[in-house]
TIVOVO-601202 format. One record per residue (C-alpha): residue number from 1; residue in one letter; y, z, x. Coordinates in Angstrom, 2 decimals, decimal comma, m for minus. Each point is the difference from the previous one (the first is absolute). Layout:
BEGIN
<NUM; a; <Y; Z; X>>;
...
//
This chain:
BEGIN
<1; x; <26,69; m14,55; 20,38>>;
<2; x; <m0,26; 3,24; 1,82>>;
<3; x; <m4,18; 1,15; 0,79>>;
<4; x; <m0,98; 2,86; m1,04>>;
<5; x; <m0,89; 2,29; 2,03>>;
<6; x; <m3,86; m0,27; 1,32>>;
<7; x; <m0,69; 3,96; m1,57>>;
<8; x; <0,75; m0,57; m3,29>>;
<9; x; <m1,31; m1,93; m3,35>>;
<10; x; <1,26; m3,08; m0,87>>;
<11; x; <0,50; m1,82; m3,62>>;
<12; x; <m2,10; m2,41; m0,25>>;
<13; x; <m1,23; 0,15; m3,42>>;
<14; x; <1,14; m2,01; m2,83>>;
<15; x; <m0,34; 0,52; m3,36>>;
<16; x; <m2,88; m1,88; m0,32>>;
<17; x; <m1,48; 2,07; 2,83>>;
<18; x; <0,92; 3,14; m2,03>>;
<19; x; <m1,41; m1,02; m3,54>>;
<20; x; <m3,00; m0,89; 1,72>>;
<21; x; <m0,48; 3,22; 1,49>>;
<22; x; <0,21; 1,31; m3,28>>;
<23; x; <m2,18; m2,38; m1,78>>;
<24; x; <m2,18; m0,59; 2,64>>;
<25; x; <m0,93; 3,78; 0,43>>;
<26; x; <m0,38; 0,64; m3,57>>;
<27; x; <m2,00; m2,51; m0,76>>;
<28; x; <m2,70; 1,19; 2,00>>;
<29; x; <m3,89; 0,46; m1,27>>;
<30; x; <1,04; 1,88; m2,66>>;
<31; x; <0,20; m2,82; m2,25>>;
<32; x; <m3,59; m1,06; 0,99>>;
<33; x; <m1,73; 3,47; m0,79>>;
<34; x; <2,17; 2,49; m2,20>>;
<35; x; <m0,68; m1,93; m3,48>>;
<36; x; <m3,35; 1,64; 0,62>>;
<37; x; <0,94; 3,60; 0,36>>;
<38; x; <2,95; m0,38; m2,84>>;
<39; x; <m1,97; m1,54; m2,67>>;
<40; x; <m3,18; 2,96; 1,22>>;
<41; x; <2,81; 2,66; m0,46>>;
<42; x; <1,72; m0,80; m3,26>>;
<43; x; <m2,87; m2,51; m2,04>>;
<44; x; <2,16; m2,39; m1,51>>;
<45; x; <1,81; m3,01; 0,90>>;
<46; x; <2,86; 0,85; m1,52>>;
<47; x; <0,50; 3,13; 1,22>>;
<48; x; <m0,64; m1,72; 3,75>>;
<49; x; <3,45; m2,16; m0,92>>;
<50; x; <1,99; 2,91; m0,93>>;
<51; x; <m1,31; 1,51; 3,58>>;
<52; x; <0,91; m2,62; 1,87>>;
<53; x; <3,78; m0,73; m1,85>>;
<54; x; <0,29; 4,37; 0,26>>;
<55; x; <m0,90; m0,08; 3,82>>;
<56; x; <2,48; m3,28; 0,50>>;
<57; x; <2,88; 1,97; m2,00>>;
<58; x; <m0,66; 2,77; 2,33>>;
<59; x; <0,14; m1,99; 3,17>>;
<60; x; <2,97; m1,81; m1,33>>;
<61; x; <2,04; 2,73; m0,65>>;
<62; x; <m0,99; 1,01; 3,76>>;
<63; x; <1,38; m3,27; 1,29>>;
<64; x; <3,34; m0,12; m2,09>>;
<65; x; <0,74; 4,07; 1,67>>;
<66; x; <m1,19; m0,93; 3,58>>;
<67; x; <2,53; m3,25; m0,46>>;
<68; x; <2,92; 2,74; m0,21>>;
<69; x; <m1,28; 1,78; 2,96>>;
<70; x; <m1,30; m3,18; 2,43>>;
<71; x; <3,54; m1,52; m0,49>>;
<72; x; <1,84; 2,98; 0,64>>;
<73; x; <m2,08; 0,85; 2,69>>;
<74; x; <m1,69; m3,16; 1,86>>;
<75; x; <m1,36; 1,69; 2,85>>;
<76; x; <m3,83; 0,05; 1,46>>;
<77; x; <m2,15; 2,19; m1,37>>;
<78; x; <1,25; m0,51; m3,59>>;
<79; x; <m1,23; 3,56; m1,60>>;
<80; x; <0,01; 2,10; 3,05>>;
<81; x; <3,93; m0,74; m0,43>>;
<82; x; <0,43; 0,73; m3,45>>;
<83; x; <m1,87; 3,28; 0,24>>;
<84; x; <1,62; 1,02; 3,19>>;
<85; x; <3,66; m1,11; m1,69>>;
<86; x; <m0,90; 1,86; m3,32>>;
<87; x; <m1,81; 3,33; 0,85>>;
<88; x; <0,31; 0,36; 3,40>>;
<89; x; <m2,19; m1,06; 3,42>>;
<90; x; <m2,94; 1,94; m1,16>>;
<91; x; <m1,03; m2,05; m2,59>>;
<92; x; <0,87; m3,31; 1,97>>;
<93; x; <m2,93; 1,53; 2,06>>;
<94; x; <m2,20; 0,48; m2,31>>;
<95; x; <0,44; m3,87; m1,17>>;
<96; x; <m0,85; m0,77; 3,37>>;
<97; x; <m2,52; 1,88; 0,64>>;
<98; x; <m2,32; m0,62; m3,33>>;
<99; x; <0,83; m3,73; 0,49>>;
<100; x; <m1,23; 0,09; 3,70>>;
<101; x; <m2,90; 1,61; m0,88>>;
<102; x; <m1,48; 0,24; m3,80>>;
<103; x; <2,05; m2,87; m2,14>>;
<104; x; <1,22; m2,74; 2,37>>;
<105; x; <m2,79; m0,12; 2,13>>;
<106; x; <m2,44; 0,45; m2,90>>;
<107; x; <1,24; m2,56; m1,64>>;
<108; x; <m0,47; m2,09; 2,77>>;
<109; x; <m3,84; 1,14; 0,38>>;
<110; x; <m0,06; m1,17; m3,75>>;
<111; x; <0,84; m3,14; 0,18>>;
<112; x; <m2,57; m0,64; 2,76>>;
<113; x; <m2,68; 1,59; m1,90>>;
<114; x; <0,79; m1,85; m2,65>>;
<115; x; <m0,10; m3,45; 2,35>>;
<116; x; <m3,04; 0,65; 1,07>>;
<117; x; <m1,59; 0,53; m3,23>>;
<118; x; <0,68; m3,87; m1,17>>;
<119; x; <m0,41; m0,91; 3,77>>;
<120; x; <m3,86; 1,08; m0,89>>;
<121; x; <0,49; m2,88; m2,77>>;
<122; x; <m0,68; m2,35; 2,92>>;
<123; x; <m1,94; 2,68; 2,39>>;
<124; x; <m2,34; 2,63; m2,45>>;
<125; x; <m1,05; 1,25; 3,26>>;
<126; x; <3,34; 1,75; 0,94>>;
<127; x; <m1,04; 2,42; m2,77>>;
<128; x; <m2,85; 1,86; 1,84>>;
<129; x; <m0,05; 3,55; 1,67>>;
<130; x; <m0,48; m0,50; 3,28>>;
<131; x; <0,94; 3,59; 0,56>>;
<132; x; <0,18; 3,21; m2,03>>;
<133; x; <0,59; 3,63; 0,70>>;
<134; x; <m1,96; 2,47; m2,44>>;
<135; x; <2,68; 2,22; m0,34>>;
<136; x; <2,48; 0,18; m3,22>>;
<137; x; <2,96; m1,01; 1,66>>;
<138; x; <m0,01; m3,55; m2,30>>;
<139; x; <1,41; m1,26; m3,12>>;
<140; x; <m1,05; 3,14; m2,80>>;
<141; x; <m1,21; 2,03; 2,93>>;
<142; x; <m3,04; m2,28; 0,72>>;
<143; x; <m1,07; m1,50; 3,47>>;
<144; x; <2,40; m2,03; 1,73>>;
<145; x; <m1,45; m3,47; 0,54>>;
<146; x; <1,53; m2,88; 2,43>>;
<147; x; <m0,27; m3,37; m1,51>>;
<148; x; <0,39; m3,09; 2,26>>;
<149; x; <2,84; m1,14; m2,73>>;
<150; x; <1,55; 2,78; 1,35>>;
<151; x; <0,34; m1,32; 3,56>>;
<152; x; <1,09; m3,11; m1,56>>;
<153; x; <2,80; 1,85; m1,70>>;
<154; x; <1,13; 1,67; 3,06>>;
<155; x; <m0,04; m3,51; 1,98>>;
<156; x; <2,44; m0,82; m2,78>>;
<157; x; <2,61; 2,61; 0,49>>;
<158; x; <0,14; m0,59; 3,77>>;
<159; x; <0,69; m3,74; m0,74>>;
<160; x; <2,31; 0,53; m2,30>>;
<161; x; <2,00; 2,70; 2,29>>;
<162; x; <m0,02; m2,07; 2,69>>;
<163; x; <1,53; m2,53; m1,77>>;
<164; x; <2,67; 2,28; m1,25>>;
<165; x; <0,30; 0,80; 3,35>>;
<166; x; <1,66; m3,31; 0,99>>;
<167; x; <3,18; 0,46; m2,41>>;
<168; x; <0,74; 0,62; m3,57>>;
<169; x; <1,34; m3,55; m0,03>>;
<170; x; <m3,56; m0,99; 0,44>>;
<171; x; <m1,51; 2,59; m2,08>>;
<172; x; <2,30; m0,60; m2,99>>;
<173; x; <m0,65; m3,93; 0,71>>;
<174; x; <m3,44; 0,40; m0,52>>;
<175; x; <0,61; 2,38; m2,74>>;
<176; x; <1,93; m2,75; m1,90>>;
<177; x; <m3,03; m2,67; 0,51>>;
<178; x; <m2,38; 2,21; m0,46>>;
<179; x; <1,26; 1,58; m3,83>>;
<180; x; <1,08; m3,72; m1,06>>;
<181; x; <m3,93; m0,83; 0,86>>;
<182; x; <m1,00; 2,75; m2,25>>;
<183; x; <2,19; 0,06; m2,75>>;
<184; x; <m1,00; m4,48; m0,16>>;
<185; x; <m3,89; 1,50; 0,04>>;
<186; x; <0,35; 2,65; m2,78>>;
<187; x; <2,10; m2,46; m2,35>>;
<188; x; <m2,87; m2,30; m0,01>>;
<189; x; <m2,47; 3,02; m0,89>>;
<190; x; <2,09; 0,83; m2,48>>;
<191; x; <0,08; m3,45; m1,23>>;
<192; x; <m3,44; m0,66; 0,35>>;
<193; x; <m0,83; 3,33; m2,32>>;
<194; x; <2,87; m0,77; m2,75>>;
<195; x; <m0,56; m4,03; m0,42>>;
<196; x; <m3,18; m1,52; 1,49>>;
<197; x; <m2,73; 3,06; m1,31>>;
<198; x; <m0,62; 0,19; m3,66>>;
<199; x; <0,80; 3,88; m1,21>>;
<200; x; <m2,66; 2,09; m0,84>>;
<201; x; <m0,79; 1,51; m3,82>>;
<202; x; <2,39; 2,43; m1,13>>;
<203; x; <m1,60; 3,66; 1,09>>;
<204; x; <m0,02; 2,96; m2,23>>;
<205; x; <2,30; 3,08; 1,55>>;
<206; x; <m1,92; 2,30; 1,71>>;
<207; x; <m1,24; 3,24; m1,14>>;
<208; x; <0,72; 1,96; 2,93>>;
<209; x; <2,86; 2,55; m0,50>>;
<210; x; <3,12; m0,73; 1,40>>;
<211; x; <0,90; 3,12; 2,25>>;
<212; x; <3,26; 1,25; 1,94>>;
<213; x; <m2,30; 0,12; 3,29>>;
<214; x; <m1,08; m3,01; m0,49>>;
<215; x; <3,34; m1,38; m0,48>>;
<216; x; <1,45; 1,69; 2,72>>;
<217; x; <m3,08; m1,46; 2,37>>;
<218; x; <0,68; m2,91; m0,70>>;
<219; x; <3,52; m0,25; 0,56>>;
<220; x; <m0,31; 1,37; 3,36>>;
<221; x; <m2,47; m3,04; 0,54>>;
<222; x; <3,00; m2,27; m1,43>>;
<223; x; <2,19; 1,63; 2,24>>;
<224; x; <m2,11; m0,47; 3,22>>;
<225; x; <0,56; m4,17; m1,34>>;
<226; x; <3,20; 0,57; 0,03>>;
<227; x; <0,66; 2,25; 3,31>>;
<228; x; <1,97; m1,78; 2,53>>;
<229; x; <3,07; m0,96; m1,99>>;
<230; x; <2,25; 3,05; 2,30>>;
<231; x; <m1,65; m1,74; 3,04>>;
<232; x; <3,18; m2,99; 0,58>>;
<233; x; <2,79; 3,57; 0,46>>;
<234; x; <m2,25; 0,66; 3,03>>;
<235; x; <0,85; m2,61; 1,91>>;
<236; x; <3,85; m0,58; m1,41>>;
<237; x; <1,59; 0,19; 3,22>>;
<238; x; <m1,36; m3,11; 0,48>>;
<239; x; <0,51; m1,43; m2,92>>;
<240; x; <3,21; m2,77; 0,19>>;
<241; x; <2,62; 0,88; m2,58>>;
<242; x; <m1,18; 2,87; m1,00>>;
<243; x; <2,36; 0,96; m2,68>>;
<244; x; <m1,12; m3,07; m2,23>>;
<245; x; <m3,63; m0,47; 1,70>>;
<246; x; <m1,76; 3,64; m0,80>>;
<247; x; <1,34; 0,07; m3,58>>;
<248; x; <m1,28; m3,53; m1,00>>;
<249; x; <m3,17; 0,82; 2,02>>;
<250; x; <m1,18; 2,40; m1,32>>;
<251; x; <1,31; m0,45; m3,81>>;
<252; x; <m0,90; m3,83; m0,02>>;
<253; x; <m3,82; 0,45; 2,32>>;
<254; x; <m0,98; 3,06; m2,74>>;
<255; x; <1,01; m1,99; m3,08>>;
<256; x; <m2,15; m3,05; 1,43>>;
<257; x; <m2,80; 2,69; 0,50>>;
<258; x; <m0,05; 0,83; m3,04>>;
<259; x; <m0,17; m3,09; m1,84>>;
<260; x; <m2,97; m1,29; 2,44>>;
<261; x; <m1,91; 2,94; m0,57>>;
<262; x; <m0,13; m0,29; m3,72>>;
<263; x; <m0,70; m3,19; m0,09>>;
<264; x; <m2,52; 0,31; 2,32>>;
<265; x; <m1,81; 2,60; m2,27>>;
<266; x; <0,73; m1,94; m3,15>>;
<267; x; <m2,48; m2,67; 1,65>>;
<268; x; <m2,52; 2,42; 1,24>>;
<269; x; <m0,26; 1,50; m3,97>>;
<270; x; <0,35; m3,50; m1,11>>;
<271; x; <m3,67; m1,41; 1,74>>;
<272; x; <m1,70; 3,16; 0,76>>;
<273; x; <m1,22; 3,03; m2,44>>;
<274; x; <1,58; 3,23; 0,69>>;
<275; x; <m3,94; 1,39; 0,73>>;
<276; x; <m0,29; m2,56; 2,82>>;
<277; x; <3,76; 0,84; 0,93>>;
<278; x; <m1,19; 3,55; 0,25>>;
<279; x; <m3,43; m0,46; 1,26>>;
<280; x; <1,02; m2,70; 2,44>>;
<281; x; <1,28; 0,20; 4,07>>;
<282; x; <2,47; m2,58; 0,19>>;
<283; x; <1,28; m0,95; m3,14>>;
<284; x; <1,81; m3,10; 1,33>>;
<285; x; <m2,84; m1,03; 1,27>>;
<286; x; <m2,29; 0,03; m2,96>>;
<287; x; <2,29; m1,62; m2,26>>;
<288; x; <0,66; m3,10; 2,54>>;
<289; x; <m3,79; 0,14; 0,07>>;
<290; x; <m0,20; m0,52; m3,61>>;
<291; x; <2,10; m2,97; 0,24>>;
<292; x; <m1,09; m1,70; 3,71>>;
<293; x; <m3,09; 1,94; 0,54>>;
<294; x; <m0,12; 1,22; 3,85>>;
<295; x; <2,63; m2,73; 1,53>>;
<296; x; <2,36; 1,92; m2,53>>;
<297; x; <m1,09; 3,37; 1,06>>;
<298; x; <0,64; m1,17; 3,25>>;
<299; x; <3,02; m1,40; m0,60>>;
<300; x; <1,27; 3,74; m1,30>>;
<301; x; <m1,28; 1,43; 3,30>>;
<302; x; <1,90; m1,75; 2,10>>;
<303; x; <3,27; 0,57; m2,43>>;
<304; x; <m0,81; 3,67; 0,40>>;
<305; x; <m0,07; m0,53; 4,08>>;
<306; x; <2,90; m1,27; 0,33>>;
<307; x; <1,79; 2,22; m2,51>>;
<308; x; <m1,44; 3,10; 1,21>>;
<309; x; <1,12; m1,56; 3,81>>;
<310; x; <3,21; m0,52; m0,91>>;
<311; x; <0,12; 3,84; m2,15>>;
<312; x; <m0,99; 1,62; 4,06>>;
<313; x; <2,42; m2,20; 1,61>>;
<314; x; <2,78; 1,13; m2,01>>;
<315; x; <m1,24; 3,46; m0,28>>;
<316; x; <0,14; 0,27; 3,88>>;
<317; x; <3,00; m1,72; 0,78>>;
<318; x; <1,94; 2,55; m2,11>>;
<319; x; <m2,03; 2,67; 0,25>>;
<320; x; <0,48; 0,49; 4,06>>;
<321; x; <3,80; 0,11; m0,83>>;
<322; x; <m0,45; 3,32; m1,46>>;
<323; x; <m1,08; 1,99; 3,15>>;
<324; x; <2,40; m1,76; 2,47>>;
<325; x; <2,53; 0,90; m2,51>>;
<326; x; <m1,03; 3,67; 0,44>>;
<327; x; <m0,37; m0,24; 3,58>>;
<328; x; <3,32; m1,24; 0,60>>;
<329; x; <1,91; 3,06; m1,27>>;
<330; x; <m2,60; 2,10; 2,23>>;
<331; x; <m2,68; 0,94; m3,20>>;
<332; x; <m2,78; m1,50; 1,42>>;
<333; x; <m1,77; m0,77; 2,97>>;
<334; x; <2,68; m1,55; 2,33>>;
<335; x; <m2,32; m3,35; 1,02>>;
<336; x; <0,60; m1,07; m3,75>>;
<337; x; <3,35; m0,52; 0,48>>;
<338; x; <m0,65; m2,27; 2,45>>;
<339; x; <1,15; m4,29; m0,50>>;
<340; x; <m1,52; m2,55; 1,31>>;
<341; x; <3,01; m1,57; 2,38>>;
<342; x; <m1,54; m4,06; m0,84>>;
<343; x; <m1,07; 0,51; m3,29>>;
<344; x; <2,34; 2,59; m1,15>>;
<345; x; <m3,16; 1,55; m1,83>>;
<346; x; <m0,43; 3,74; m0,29>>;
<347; x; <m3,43; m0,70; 2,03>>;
<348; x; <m1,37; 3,40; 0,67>>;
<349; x; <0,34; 0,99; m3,63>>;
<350; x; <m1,78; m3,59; m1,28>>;
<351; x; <m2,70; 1,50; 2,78>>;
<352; x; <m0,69; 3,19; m0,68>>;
<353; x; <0,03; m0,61; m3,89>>;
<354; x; <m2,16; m2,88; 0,13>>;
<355; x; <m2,41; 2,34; 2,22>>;
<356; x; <0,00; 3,12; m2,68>>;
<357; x; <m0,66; m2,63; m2,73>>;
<358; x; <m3,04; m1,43; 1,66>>;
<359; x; <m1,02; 3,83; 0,14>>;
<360; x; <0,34; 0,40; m3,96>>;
<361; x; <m2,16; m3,22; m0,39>>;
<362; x; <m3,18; 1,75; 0,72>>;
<363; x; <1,27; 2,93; m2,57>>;
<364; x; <m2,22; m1,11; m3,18>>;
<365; x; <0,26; m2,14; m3,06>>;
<366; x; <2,90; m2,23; m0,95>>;
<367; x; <0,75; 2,42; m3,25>>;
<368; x; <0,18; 3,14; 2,08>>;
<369; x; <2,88; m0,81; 1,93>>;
<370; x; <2,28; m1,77; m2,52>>;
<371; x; <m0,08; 3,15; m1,59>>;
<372; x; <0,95; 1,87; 2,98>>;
<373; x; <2,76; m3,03; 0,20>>;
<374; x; <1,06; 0,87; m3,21>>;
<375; x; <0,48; 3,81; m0,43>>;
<376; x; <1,96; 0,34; 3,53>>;
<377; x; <2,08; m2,84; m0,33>>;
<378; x; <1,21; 0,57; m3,67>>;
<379; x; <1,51; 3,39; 0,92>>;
<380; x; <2,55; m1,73; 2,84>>;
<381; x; <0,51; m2,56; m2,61>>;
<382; x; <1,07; 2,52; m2,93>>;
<383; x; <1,40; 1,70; 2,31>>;
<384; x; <2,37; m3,23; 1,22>>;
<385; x; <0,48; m0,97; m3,55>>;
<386; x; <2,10; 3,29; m0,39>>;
<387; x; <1,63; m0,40; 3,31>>;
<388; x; <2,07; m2,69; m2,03>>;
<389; x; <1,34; 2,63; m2,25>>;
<390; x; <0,41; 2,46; 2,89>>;
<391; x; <2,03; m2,23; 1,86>>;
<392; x; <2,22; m0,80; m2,85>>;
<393; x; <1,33; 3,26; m0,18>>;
<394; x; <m0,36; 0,68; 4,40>>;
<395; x; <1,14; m2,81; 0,84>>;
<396; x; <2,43; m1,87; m2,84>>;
<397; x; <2,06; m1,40; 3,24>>;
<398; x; <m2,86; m2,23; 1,26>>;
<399; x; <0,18; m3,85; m0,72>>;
<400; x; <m2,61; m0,93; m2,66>>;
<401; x; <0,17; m3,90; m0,37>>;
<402; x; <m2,86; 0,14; m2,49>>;
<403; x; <0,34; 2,93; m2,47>>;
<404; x; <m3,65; 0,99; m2,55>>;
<405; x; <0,07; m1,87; m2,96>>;
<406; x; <m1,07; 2,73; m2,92>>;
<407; x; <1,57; 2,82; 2,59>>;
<408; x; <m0,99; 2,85; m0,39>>;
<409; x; <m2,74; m0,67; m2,53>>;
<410; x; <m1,96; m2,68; 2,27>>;
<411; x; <m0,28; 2,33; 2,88>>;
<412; x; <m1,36; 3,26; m2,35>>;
<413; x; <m2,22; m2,52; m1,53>>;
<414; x; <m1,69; m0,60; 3,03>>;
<415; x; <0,11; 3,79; 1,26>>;
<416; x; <m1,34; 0,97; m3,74>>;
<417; x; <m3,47; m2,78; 0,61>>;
<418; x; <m0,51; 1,28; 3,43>>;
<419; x; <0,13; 4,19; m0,66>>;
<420; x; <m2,64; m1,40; m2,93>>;
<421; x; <m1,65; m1,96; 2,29>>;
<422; x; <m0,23; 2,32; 2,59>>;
<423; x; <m1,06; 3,05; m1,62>>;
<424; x; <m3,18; m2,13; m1,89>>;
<425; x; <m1,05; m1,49; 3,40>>;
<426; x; <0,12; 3,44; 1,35>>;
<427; x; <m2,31; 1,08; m2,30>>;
<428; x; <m2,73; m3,45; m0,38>>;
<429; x; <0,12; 0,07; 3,85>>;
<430; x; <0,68; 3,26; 1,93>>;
<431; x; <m1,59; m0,84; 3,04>>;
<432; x; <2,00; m3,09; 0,72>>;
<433; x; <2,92; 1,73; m1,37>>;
<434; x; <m0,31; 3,27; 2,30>>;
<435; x; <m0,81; m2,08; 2,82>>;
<436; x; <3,18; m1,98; m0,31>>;
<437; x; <2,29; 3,10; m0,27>>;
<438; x; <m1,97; 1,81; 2,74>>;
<439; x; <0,88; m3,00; 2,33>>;
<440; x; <3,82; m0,38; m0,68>>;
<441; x; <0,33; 4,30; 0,21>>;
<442; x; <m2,00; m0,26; 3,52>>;
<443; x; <3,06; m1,98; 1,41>>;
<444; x; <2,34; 3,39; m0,61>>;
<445; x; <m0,90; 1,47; 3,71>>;
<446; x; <0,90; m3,19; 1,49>>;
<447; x; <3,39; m0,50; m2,17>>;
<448; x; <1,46; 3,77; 1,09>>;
<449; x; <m0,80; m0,97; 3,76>>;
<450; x; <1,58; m3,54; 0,25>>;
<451; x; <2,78; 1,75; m2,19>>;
<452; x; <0,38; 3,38; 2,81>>;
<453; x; <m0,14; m3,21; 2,68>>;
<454; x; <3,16; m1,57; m1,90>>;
<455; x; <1,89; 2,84; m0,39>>;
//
């Protein structure tokens, strides 16, 4: 068997690699802290189902267009391509861009924040200010404070990059391990809440008006559960049998999402109250409390470690895909496009990514930058959702092994939620909105000079 050359990527993820990429970055914290802000937002627990099963319709119907498109095209840097294919190089940019800067790398500073706030389960102490500048550059324009979690979460990224570092062999390897860990953990939570606990009274429905906003709010909080799905196309020119691989990953990991995540809240509702859903930090936590006092809350901590570890691992090894991709056809900076001649790793990009992330850790509060997550990824993602219909009629010639099941009605379903989504998250939260689009337009200058250097 011929080697491939030392400058390139090689295909050493399975499908099992794949769907755990997928899996294993969606199932992140979310699932440990959204009930809270979902049941706070829309009062019932009904309505908090119909959330969740609207938000995993919406995601799904993401998956089964981006199947169309990762087949087709199983490349590295899995939007960047179908934006640059559909509407030209520009908007392949701005993928890049945004994901280098506001979505992929916040959604990396996420996850940390979020690991550090059950690693303070074990250490309370990594919760203190050790520093803070009285100035209103934090979260809601207060001071920005430095917790030592914070360092921890940093520590984390760096470990995790440099283990990406070493190949995506080993990175999907440990991705594999690491999301069958979880996924074992979480089944016996869920277990725990729907057979050992006895079920709480019946509640009366709650008196608080159901409103659009609050709807709206707290699908974008389902949505943040469920971000990650897209994350698998990233890294599909690595990705072994591609044709078959990307369409059952990302089809087959979303369904199983799905499924865990409602069972997960029918045994949250099932022990706990919605009040001490809403008024609690950790809803996991509180209901394995209930039913092992503090070895169970511990036992959900360390579930929420290792899911949230294996949500950044994933996160990163895909993510740093997306800037070499760009920096390979000369639309970023050139040191991106750089591979690792051992590892066959895009190292500089795992680097410098890993580096910015740390940067966004110190930013503020866990719900402030999901929701800067949210608004600037879900225009690239309606956007790439109509890139299937675009192509269809550019590009009828190109090979589609995998064709959109519900074409063209899946694809406008999922453009339809995210101009709604969009437009409501622009008005609950116009900083973090304005900040994301102010970031993606301030990588124009830099787009018409590498494009004057290429022509």
């Amino acid at each position: 068997m011929e080697k491939p050359p030392p400058s390139e990527l090689r295909r050493d993820l399975g499908l099992w690699a794949a769907a755990s990429i997928v899996v294993g970055t969606v199932i992140g914290s979310g699932i440990f802290l959204v009930p809270r802000t979902m049941i706070q937002r829309v009062g019932s627990v009904e309505m908090v189902f119909v959330v969740w099963i609207a938000g995993g319709l919406l995601s799904l119907a993401g998956a089964l267009s981006y199947a169309e498109l990762a087949a087709a095209m199983p490349e590295a840097g899995g939007e960047y391509v179908y934006l640059r294919e559909a509407y030209g190089p520009l908007w392949g940019f701005l993928y890049s861009w945004t994901q280098m800067w506001v979505a992929k790398s916040g959604s990396i500073a996420a996850f940390a924040t979020g690991f550090f706030l059950y690693f303070a389960d074990f250490f309370p102490q990594l919760d203190r200010v050790f520093y803070s500048i009285p100035w209103p550059l934090g979260p809601n324009g207060g001071p920005l404070e430095f917790r030592y979690g914070q360092l921890a979460g940093m520590v984390l990224i760096l470990a995790v990059a440099w283990l990406n570092y070493f190949g995506a062999k080993l990175g999907g390897g440990v991705q594999t391990a690491v999301t069958a860990l979880k996924i074992a953990l979480i089944a016996v939570i869920i277990f725990a809440g729907l057979v050992f606990a006895p079920a709480h009274a019946p509640t009366p429905p709650s008196a608080a008006p159901l409103t659009l906003a609050g709807f709206v709010a707290a699908l974008v909080a389902a949505l943040w559960a469920y971000d990650g799905w897209n994350n698998v196309s990233m890294a599909a020119s690595e990705v072994r049998q591609p044709q078959r691989n990307l369409p059952l990953a990302l089809i087959g990991g979303t369904s199983l999402v799905i499924a865990i995540y409602l069972l997960a809240n029918a045994a949250y509702f099932r022990v706990l109250l919605p009040g001490e859903v809403a008024n609690g930090t950790r809803v996991a936590a509180d209901m394995m409390g209930r039913i092992w006092s503090r070895g169970g809350a511990h036992a959900v901590s360390v579930a929420a470690l290792i899911s949230i570890f294996a949500a950044l691992n994933g996160s990163l090894l895909s993510g740093a895909r997306v800037p070499y991709a760009a920096a390979r056809e000369g639309y970023f900076f050139k040191p991106l496009a750089r591979v690792n001649p051992e590892h066959h790793t895009p190292g500089m990009s795992i680097l410098v990514l890993s580096l910015w992330s740390c940067l966004l850790v110190l930013s503020g509060k866990y719900d402030d930058l999901f929701n800067l997550v949210i608004f600037a990824s879900w225009i690239l993602y309606a956007m790439t959702a109509a890139a299937v219909i675009v192509l269809r009629r550019k590009r009828p010639e190109l090979y589609r092994p995998y064709r959109t099941v519900g074409y063209p009605v899946v694809p406008l379903l999922f453009i339809t939620g995210g101009a709604i989504l969009l437009g409501s998250t622009l008005v609950d939260r116009p900083r973090e909105s304005f900040l994301g689009i102010g970031i993606a337009a301030a990588g124009l200058p830099f787009y018409f000079y590498w494009k004057s250097r290429k022509n």
